[in-house]
Kinemage of the C-alpha trace (Angstrom):
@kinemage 1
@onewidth
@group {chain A} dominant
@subgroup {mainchain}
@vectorlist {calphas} color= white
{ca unk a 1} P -73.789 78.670 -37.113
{ca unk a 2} L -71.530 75.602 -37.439
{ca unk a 3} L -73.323 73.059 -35.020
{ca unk a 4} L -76.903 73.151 -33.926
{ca unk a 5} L -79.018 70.797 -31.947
{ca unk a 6} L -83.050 70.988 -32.303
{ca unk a 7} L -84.942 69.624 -29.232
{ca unk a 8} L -88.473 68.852 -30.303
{ca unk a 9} L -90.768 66.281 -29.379
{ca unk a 10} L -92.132 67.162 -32.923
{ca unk a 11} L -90.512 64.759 -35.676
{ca unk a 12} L -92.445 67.682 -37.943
{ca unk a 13} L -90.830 70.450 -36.456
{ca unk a 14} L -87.278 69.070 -36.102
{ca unk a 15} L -87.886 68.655 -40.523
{ca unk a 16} L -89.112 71.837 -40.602
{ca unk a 17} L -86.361 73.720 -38.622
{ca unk a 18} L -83.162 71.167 -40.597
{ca unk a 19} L -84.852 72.895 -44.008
{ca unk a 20} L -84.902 76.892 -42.117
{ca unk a 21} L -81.257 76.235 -40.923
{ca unk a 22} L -79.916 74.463 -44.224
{ca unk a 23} L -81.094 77.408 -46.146
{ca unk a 24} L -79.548 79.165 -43.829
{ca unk a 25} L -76.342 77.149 -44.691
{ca unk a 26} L -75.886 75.246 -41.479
{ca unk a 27} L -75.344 71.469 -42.443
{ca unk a 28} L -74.691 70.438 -39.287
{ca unk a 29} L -77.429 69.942 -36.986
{ca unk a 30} L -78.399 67.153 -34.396
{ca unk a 31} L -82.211 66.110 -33.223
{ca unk a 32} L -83.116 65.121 -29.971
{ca unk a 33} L -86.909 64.135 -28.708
{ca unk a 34} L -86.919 64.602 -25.572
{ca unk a 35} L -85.076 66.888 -22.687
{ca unk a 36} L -83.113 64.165 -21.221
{ca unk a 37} L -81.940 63.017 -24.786
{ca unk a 38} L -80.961 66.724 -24.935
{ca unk a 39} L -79.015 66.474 -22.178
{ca unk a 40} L -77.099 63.893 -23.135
{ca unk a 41} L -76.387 65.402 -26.923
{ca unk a 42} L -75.200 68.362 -24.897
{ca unk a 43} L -73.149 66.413 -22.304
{ca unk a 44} L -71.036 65.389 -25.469
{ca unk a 45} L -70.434 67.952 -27.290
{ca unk a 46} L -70.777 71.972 -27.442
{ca unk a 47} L -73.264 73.559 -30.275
{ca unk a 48} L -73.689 77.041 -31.442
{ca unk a 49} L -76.838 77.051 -31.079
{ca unk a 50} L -80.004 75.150 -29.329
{ca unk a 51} L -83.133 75.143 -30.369
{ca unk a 52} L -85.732 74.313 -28.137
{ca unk a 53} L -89.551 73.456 -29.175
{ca unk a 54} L -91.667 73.202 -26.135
{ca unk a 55} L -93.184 71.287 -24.224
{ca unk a 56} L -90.980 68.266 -24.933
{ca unk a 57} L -92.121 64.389 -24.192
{ca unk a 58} L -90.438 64.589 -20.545
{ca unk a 59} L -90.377 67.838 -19.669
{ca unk a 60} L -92.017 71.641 -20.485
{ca unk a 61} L -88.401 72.881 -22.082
{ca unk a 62} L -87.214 75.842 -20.104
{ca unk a 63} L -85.322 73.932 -17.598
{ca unk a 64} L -83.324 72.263 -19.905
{ca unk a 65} L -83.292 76.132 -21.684
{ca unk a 66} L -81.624 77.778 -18.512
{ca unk a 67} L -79.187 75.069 -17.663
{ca unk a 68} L -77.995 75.285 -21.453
{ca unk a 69} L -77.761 79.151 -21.034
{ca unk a 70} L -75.686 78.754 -17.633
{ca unk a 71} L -73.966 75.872 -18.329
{ca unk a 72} L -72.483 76.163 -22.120
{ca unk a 73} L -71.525 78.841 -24.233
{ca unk a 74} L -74.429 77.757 -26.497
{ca unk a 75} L -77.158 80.570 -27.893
{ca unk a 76} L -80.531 79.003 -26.497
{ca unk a 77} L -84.010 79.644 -28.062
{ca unk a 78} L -86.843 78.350 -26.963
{ca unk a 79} L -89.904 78.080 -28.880
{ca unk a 80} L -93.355 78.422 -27.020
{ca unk a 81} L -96.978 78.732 -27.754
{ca unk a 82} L -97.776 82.549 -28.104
{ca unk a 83} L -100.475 82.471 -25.104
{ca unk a 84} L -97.332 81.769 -22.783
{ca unk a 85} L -94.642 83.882 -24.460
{ca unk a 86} L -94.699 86.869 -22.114
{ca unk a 87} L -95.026 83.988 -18.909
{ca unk a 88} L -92.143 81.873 -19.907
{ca unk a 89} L -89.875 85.460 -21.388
{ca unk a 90} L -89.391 86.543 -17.626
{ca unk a 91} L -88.849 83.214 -16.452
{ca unk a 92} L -86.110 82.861 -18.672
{ca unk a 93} L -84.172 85.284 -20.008
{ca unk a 94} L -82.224 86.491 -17.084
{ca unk a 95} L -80.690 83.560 -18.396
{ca unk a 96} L -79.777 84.435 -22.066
{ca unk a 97} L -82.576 82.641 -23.100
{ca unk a 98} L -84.298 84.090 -26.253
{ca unk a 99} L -87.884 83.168 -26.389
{ca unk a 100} L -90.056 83.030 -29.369
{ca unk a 101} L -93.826 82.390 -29.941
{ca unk a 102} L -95.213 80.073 -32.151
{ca unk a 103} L -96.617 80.296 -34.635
{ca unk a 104} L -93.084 81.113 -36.294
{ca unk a 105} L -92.551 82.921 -38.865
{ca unk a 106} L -89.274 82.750 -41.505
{ca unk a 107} L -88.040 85.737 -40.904
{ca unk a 108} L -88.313 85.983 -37.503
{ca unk a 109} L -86.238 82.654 -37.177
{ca unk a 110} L -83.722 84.103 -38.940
{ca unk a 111} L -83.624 87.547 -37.356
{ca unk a 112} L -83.606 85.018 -33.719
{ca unk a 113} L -80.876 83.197 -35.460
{ca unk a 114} L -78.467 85.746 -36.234
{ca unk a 115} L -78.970 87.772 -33.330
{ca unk a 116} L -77.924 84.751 -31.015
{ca unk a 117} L -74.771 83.913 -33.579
{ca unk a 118} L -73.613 87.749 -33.256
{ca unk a 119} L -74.344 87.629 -28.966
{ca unk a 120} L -72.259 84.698 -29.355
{ca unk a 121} L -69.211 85.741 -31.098
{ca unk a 122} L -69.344 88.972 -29.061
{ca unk a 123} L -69.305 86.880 -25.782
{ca unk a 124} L -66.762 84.999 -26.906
{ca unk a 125} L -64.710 87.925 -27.442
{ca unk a 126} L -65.188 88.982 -24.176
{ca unk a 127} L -64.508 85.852 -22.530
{ca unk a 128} L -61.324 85.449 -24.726
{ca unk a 129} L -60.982 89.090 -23.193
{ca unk a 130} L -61.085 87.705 -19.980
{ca unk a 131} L -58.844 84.888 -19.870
{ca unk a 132} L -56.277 86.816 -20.811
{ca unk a 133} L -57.118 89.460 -17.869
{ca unk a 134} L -56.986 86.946 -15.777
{ca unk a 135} L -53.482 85.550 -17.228
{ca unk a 136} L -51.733 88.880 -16.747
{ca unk a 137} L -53.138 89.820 -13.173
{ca unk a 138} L -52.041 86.312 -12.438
{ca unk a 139} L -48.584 86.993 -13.788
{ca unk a 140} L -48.503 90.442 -11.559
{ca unk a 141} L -49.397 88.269 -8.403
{ca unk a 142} L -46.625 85.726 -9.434
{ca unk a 143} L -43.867 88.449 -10.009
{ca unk a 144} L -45.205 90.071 -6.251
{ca unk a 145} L -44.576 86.949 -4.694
{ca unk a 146} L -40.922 86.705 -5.859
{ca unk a 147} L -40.209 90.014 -5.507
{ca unk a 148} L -41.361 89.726 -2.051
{ca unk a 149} L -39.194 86.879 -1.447
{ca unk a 150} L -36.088 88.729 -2.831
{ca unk a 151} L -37.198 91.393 -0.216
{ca unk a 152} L -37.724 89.134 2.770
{ca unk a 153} L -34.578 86.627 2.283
{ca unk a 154} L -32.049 88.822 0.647
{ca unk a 155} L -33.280 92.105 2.340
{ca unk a 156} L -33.383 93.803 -1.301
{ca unk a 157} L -35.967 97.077 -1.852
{ca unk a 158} L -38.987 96.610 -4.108
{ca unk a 159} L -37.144 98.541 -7.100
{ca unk a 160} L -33.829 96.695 -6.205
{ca unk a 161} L -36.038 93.232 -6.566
{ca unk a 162} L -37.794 94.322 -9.351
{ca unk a 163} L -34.431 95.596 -11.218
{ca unk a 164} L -33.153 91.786 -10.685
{ca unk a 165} L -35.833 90.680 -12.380
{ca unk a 166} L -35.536 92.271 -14.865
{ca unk a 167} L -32.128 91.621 -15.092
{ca unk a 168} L -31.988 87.757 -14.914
{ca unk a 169} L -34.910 88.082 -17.701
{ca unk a 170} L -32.572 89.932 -19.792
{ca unk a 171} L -29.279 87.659 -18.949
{ca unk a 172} L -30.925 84.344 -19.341
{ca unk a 173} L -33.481 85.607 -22.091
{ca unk a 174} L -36.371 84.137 -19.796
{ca unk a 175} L -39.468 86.477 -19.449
{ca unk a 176} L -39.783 88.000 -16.376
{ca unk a 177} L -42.885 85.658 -15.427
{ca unk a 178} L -40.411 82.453 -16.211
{ca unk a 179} L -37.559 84.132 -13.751
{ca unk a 180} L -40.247 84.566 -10.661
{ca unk a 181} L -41.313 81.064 -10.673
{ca unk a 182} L -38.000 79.720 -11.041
{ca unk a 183} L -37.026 81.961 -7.892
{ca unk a 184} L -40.411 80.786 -5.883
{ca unk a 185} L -39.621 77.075 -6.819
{ca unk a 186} L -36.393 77.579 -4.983
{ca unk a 187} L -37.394 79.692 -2.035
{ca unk a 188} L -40.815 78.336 -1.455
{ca unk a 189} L -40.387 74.091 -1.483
């Protein structure tokens, strides 16, 4: 984990998670005491990972543990008293929020730890995934509409129009994407 942010009303339990983490060879960690200092923290910057350590000064802790889930691409862990595990656990992890009991113990953090870094990198993959999905079928849609337009105002055939595409592409070493927005930017304004 590069960047972590402990919310803990706890000045104890912020100490004792810096030491778990630094072993752990994170140095870079941020504290915040209370859920609306959280908020702020998290308002500036994006963190790997955020710990939570409930109930904070202002609020319980899982609030400010699902809007981190929705809201960032941060692994969230919440830390509750054991009594209130299961309670909190289907409150919250719908979410992606990974809930732990207290009392804590090493390994466990750890094991919490890495499991959130590895969800993590694997959603990141599949967002990366995702965006570049969304790219392409926004390229096809692009390519339609001028194709469409070679159809409509110079009464080509879908193979003729996609042929002259492909053609200008080739002739003015544009990709085929470049040539269909040049042609919509002088049919469509």
């Amino acid at each position: 984990m590069d960047s972590v942010l402990i919310i803990s009303s706890a000045e104890q339990s912020v100490s004792s998670f810096s030491q778990l983490l630094k072993a752990d060879g994170c140095q870079n960690f941020d504290s915040a005491k209370s859920g609306a200092d959280g908020r702020r923290h998290l308002s500036e910057r994006e963190y790997d990972l955020v710990i939570i350590n409930a109930p904070l000064s202002d609020e319980f802790g899982d609030g400010i543990a699902v809007d981190t889930a929705q809201n960032t691409n941060s692994g969230v862990m919440l830390i509750v008293k054991s009594e209130i595990e299961a309670e909190i656990e289907n409150r919250t992890s719908d979410y992606g929020v990974f809930v732990l009991g207290k009392p804590l113990s090493k390994q466990l953090f750890y094991k919490a730890v890495h499991l959130l870094e590895a969800t993590r990198n694997r959603l990141s993959g599949v967002k990366k995934e995702n965006i570049k999905l969304q790219k392409k079928i926004d390229d096809i849609r692009i390519i339609n509409r001028a194709k469409y337009i070679l159809m409509e105002y110079l009464s080509m055939t879908e193979p003729q129009a996609h042929k002259y595409l492909e053609r200008q592409a080739m002739d003015l070493r544009l990709t085929k994407i470049e040539v269909a927005k040049r042609l919509l930017s002088t049919y469509e304004s």
